[in-house]
N, C-alpha and C positions, 0 to 999 in steps of 0.2 A: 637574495635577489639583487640587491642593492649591489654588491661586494662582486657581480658575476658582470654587469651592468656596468660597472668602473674597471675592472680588466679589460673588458669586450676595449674600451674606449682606450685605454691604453694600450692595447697591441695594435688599435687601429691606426692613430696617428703614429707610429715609429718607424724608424728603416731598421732590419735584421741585416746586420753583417752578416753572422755567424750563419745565415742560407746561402750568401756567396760564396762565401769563403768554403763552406762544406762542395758546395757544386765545384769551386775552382780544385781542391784538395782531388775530388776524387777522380774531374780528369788530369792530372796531374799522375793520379797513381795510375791508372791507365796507360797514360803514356809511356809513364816509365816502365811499367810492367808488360805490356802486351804490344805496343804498336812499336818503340823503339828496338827492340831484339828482334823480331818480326822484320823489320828494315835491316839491319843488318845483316839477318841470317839471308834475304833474298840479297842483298852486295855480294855477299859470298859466293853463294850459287852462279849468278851471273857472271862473277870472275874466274869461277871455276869453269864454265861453258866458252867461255873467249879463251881461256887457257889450253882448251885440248888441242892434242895434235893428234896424228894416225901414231898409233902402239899404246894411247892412254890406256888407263884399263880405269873401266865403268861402271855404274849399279846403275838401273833404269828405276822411276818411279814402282815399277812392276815388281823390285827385285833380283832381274835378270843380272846378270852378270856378264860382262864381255867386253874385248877390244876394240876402240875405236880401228877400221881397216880403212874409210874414206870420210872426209869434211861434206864433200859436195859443196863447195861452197857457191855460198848466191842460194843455195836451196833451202828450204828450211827444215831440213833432215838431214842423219848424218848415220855410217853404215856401220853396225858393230856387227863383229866374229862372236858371236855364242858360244861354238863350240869349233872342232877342226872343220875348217868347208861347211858351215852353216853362218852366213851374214843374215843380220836384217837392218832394215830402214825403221829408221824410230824419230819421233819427233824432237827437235833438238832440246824441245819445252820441259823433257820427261828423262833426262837425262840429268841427276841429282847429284853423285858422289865417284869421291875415287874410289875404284874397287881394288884395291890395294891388297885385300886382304880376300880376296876368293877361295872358296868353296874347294879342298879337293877333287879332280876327277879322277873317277875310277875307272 
């Protein structure tokens, strides 16, 4: 009891580094791991959406596949070619990747 009684009192008066330093460590590893690549991969995307012209070729968040045909600009949509004579309007938001590498059609 004695012996339980004198720890008690010794971790009472003390400062714990080693609980900040744990709290600082692990958002640290956080950072580094999830929130900074996370920023970067949205730099990307965003320079890849101010980079398109009409003839890009595109992947939609959806998976769709197609040609930028119109900017619209000032709007916030932009018209891709699906297929021969089939456009659509898709939000500029959901427009991810160069589709570079498209789908045979048969």
């Amino acid at each position: 009891m004695y012996n339980l009684i004198q720890a008690a009192a010794a971790t009472k008066g003390g400062f714990d580094w080693s609980m900040i330093i744990m709290i600082v460590a692990m958002f640290a590893i956080v950072y580094f791991f999830m929130i900074k690549p996370q920023r970067k991969r949205q730099k990307e995307i965003e320079n890849f959406r101010k980079s398109l012209a009409i003839g890009s070729k595109v992947v939609t968040a959806s998976g769709v596949y197609g040609t930028v045909k119109s900017l619209n600009e000032g709007q916030p949509y932009l018209t891709i070619e699906i297929a021969k004579g089939v456009t659509v309007q898709i939000d500029r938001n959901y427009v991810y990747a160069e589709g570079s590498q498209q789908p045979q059609q048969q």
